[in-house]
C-alpha positions as CSV (number, residue, x, y, z in Angstrom):
1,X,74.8,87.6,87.3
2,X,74.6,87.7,83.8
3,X,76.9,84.5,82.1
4,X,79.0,84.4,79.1
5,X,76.9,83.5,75.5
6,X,79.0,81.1,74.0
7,X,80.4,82.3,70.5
8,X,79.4,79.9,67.3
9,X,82.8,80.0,66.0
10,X,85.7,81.2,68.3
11,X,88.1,83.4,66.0
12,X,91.4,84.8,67.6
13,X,91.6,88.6,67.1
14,X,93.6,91.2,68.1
15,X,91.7,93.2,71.3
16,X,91.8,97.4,70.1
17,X,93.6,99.6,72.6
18,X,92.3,103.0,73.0
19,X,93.9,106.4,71.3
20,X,93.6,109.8,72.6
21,X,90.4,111.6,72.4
22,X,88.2,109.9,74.4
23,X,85.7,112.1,77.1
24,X,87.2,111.0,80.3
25,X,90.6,110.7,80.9
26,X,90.9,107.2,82.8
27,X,92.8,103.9,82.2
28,X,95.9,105.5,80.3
29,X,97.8,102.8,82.0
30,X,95.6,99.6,81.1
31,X,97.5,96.7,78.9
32,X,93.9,96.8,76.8
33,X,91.6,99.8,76.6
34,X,88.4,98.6,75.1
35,X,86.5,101.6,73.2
36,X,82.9,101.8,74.3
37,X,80.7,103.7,72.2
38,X,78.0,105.7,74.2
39,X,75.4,108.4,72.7
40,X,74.7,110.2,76.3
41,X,77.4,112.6,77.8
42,X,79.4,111.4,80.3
43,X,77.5,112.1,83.4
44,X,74.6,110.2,82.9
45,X,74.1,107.0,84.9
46,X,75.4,104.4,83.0
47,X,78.4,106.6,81.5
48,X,79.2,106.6,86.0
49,X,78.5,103.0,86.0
50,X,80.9,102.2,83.3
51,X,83.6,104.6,84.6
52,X,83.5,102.4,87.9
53,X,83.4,99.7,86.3
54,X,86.5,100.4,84.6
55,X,88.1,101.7,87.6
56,X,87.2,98.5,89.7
57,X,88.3,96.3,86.0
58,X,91.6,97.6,85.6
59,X,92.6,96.9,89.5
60,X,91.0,93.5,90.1
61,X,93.1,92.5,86.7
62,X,96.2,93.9,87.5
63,X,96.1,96.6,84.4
64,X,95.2,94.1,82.0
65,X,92.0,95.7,80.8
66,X,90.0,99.0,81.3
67,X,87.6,100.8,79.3
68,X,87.4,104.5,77.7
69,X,83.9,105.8,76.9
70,X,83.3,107.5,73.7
71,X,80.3,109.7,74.9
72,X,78.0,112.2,72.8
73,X,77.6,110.2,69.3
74,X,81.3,110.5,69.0
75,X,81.6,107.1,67.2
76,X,78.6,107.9,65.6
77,X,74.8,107.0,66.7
78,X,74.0,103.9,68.0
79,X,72.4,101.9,64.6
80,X,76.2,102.7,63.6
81,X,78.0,101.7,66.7
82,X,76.4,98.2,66.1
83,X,77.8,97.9,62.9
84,X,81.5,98.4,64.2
85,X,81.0,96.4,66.6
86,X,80.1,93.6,64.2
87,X,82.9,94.7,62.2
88,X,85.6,94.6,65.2
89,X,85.9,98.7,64.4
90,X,85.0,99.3,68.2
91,X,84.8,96.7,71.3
92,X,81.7,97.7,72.6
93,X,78.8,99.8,72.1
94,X,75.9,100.9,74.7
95,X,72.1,100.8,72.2
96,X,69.0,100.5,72.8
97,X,66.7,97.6,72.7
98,X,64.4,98.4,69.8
99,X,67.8,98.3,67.2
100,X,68.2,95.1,68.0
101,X,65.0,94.0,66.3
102,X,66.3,94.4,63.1
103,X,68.4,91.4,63.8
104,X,65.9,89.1,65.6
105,X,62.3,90.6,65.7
106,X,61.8,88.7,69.1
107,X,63.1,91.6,70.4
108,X,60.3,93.5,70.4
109,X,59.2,91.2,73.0
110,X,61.2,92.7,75.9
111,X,60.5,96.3,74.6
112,X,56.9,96.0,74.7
113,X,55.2,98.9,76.2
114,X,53.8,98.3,80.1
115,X,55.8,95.3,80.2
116,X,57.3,95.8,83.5
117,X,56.3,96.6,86.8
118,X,59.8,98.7,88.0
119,X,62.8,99.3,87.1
120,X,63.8,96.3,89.3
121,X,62.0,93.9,87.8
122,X,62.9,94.6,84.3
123,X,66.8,94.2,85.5
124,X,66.1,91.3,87.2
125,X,64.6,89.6,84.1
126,X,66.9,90.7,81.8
127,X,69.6,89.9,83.5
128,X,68.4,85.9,84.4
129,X,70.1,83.7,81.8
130,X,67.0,81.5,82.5
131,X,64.1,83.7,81.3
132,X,66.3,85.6,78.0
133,X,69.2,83.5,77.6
134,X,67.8,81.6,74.5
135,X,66.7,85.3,73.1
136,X,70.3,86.7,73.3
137,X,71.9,83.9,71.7
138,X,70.1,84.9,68.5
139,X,71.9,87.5,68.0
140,X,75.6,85.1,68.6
141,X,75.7,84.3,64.6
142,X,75.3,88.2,63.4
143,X,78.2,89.0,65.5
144,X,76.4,90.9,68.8
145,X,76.9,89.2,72.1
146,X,75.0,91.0,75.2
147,X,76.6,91.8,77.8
148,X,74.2,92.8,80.4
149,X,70.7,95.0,80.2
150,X,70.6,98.8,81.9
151,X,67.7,100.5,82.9
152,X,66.9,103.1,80.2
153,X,64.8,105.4,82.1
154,X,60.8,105.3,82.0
155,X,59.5,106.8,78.8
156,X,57.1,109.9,78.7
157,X,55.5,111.6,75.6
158,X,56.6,115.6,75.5
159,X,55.3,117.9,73.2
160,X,54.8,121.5,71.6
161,X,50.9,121.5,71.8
162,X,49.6,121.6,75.0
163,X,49.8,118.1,77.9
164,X,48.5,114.7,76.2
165,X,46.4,113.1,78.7
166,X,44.4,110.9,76.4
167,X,45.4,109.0,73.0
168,X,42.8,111.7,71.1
169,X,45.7,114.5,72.6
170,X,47.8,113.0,70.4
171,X,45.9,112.7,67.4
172,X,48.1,113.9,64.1
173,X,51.5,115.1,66.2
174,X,54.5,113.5,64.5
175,X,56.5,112.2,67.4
176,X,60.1,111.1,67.3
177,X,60.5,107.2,68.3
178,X,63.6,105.1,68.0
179,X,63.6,103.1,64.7
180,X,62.1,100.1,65.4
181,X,58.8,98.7,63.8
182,X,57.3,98.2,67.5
183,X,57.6,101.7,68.5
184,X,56.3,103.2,65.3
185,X,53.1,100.5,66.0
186,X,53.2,101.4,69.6
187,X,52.7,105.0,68.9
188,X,50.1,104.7,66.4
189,X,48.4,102.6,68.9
190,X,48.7,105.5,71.4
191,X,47.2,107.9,69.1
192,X,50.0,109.5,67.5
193,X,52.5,109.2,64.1
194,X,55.7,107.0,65.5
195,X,58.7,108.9,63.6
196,X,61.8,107.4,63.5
197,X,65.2,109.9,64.1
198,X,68.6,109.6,65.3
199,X,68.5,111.1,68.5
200,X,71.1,114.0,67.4
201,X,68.5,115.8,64.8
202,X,65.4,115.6,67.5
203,X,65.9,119.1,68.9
204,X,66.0,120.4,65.1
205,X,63.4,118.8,64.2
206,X,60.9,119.6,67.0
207,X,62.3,123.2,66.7
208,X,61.5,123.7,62.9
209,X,58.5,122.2,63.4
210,X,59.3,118.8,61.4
211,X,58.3,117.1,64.8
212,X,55.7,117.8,67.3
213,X,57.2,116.3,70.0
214,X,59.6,113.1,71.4
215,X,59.3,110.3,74.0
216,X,62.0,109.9,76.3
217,X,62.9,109.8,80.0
218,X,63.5,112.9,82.0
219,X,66.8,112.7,82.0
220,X,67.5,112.9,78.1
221,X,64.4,115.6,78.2
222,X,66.3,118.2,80.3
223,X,70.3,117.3,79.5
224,X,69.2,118.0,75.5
225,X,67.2,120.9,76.2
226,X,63.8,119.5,74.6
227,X,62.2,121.3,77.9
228,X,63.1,124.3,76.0
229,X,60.8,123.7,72.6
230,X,58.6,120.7,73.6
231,X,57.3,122.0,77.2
232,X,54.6,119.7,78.0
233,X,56.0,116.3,79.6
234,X,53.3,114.2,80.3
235,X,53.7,111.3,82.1
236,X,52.8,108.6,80.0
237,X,54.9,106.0,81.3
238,X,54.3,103.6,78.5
239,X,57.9,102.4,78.5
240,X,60.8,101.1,80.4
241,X,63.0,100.0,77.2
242,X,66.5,98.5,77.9
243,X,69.5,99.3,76.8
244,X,72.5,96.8,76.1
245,X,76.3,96.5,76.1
246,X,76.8,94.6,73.3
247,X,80.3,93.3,71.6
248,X,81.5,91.2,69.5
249,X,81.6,87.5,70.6
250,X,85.6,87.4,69.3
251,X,86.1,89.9,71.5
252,X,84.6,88.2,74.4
253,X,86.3,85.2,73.7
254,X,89.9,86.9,73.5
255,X,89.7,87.9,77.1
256,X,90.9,84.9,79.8
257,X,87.9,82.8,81.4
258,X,89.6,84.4,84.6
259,X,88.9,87.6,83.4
260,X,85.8,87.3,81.9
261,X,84.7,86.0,85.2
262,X,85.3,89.3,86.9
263,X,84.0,91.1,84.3
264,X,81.0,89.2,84.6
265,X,81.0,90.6,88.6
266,X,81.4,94.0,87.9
267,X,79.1,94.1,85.1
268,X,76.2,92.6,87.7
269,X,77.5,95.3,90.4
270,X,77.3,97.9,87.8
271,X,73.6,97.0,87.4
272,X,72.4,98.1,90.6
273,X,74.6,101.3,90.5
274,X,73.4,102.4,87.3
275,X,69.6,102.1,88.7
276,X,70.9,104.0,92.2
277,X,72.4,106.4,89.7
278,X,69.4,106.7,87.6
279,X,66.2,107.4,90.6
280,X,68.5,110.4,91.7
281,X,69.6,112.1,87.8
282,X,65.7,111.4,87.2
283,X,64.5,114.1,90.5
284,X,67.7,116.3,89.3
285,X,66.7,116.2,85.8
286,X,62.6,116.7,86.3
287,X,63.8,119.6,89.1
288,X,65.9,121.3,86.0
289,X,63.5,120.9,83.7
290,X,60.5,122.8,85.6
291,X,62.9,125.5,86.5
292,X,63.5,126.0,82.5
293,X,59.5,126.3,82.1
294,X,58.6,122.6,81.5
295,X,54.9,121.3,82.8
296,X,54.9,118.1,83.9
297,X,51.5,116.4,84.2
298,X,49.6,113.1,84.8
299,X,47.7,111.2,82.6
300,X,45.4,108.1,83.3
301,X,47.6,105.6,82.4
302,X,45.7,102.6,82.4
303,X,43.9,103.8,79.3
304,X,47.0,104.3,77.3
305,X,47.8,100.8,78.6
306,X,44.9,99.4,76.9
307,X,45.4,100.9,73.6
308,X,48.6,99.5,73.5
309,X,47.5,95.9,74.2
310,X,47.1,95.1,70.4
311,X,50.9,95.3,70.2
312,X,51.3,92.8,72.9
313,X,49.1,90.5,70.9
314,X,50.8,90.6,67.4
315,X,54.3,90.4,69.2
316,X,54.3,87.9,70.9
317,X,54.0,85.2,68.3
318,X,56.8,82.3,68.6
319,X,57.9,80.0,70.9
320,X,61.0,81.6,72.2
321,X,58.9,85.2,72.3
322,X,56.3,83.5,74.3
323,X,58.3,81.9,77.0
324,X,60.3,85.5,77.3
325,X,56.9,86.9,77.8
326,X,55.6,84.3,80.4
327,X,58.5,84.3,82.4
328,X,58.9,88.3,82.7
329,X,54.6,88.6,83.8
330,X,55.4,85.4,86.2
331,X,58.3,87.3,88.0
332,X,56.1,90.2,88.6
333,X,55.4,91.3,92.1
C-alpha cells in the first residue's frame, strides 16, 4: 500500500465540492466531491478504477467524500491540470510520468524505456514507499503529492509510412512524444525525431501531415482513431510509462487520518483493478483497431533495446536516481 507523503507545511484549506458537468453522474450525495481531472474518456481503465473507487470511498466514509471525473481534457490537458492542482483550482489530476520531470528531473528515472519487466512489476515498485518514497517527496515543496502509480499501457510506435521494425525505419519521421526531455532523447535514440504535442492536436497533426506518426498504447491508438491515419502499429514495446494521481498536499492533509487511511486501501485495490481492466481494453482495443484496417507487426526488440541504453546511462546520474534504479532491476523476476 502506497503511505501518505508528509506535507512540508500543513495549511488548512477549504476541500472543492464538485458542480454540475462532470462525465459520469455519481456521488451527487457525497459531503466532499473532489474534482479529478482525467484526459481519457470515461471507459478507459483507470476512469473504471476511479469510478469504484469512488463508489467504494463514499460508503466506507459514510458520504463524507467521493470523487467526480472530469474526463476528455475537460479541465484542460494534463501539463495544465498540474498547475491547478498546485494552485488548489482542482483536487486531483490523473498525468503522466514524463511531466513530472519538469519539476524534479529524477523522474526520468522511472520512465526510462525497457525499464520494467511487466506491468506487475512496474506497480509493485512504484507503489513500495521503500524503493520511490524519497523520489516522490521531491515533489512535496512544489505543491504535488502522489498518490499512487497506474499502469499506462505498453508503448508502441505507429505510423503513416509503412511497419518500423528497425531504428533505420524510423529514420526522419517526426513522431509525437509527451513533452518530456527523456522521450524526445529516447526517440532520437530509437531512430526517429521525438515531437512534443498535447495529446488533443495528434490526430491533426498526423493527418495534415505535420506528424508522421505517435507512440502510444493500443488503447489510446484505437479509442482516438489514430488506426484510421497512422495504420502501421508496430510493436516496439519500448515503454511502460506510469501515470500518477497527484494532489495537492493541503488537500491531503484536510482529509481525517481516518479517512486518508481508507483512501489509502482503496487507492491500493484500485491498483490491481485498473491492471485487470487494462489486459482486457488492450485485446478489445488491438481487435478494433485491425477491424478498422490497422497492421499490427513485430519487431526485434532487443535491438531497439540497445539503442536506447545511452539514455539509461545519462539518466541515471544522482544518488536518489541511482538507488530508484537499483531497487526497480533488483525486484525483477
Amino acid at each position: 500500500m502506497l503511505g501518505t507523503l508528509s506535507a512540508a507545511v500543513v495549511i488548512t484549506m477549504g476541500l472543492a465540492s464538485c458542480s454540475a458537468g462532470a462525465e459520469d453522474g455519481s456521488a451527487d450525495g457525497a459531503e466532499t466531491v473532489f474534482r479529478v481531472a482525467f484526459n481519457q474518456d470515461i471507459n478507459h481503465p483507470q476512469a473504471r478504477a476511479l469510478t469504484e473507487l469512488s463508489d467504494e470511498l463514499e460508503t466506507r466514509t459514510d458520504g463524507r467524500y467521493a470523487l467526480e471525473l472530469y474526463t476528455d481534457e475537460t479541465l484542460g490537458d494534463q501539463a495544465a491540470t498540474i498547475e491547478q492542482v498546485q494552485s488548489g483550482t482542482i483536487d486531483f489530476a490523473v498525468v503522466a510520468g514524463p511531466l513530472l520531470e519538469n519539476f524534479e528531473p529524477d523522474f526520468s528515472t522511472v520512465n526510462l524505456p525497457y525499464l520494467y519487466e511487466s506491468p506487475e512489476h512496474q506497480m509493485s515498485v512504484l507503489n513500495d514507499r521503500e524503493v520511490v518514497g524519497e523520489l516522490y517527496d521531491t515533489l512535496v515543496d512544489d505543491n504535488i503529492q502522489i498518490l499512487t502509480a497506474y499502469h499506462g499501457g505498453v508503448r508502441n510506435v505507429y505510423s503513416t509510412d509503412g511497419p518500423v521494425k528497425t531504428p533505420a525505419d524510423l529514420a526522419g519521421q517526426k513522431i509525437r512524444v509527451i513533452g518530456s526531455d527523456t522521450n524526445v532523447r529516447m526517440m532520437e535514440l530509437m531512430g526517429g525525431v521525438g515531437t512534443p504535442m498535447a495529446q488533443g492536436e495528434v490526430f491533426t497533426a498526423i493527418q495534415s501531415g505535420v506528424l508522421d506518426g505517435a507512440e502510444n498504447n493500443e488503447l489510446i491508438y484505437s479509442s482516438l482513431s489514430h488506426d484510421e491515419i497512422a495504420p502501421y502499429y508496430s510493436r516496439t514495446e519500448h515503454l511502460m510509462m506510469p501515470d500518477y494521481l497527484v494532489t495537492n498536499p493541503t488537500v491531503w492533509e484536510g482529509i481525517s487520518e481516518e479517512d486518508r487511511a481508507v483512501f489509502e486501501e482503496l487507492l491500493a485495490t484500485s491498483v490491481d483493478t485498473e491492471l485487470e481492466l487494462f489486459s482486457a481494453a488492450v485485446d478489445e482495443a488491438t481487435a478494433a483497431a485491425e477491424e478498422a484496417g490497422a497492421q499490427f507487426g513485430d519487431v526485434d526488440v532487443e535491438v531497439f533495446r540497445e539503442a536506447v541504453q545511452p539514455l539509461h546511462e545519462e539518466s541515471v546520474t544522482s544518488d536518489t536516481a541511482r538507488s530508484v534504479y537499483d531497487a526497480i532491476e533488483a525486484a525483477r523476476g
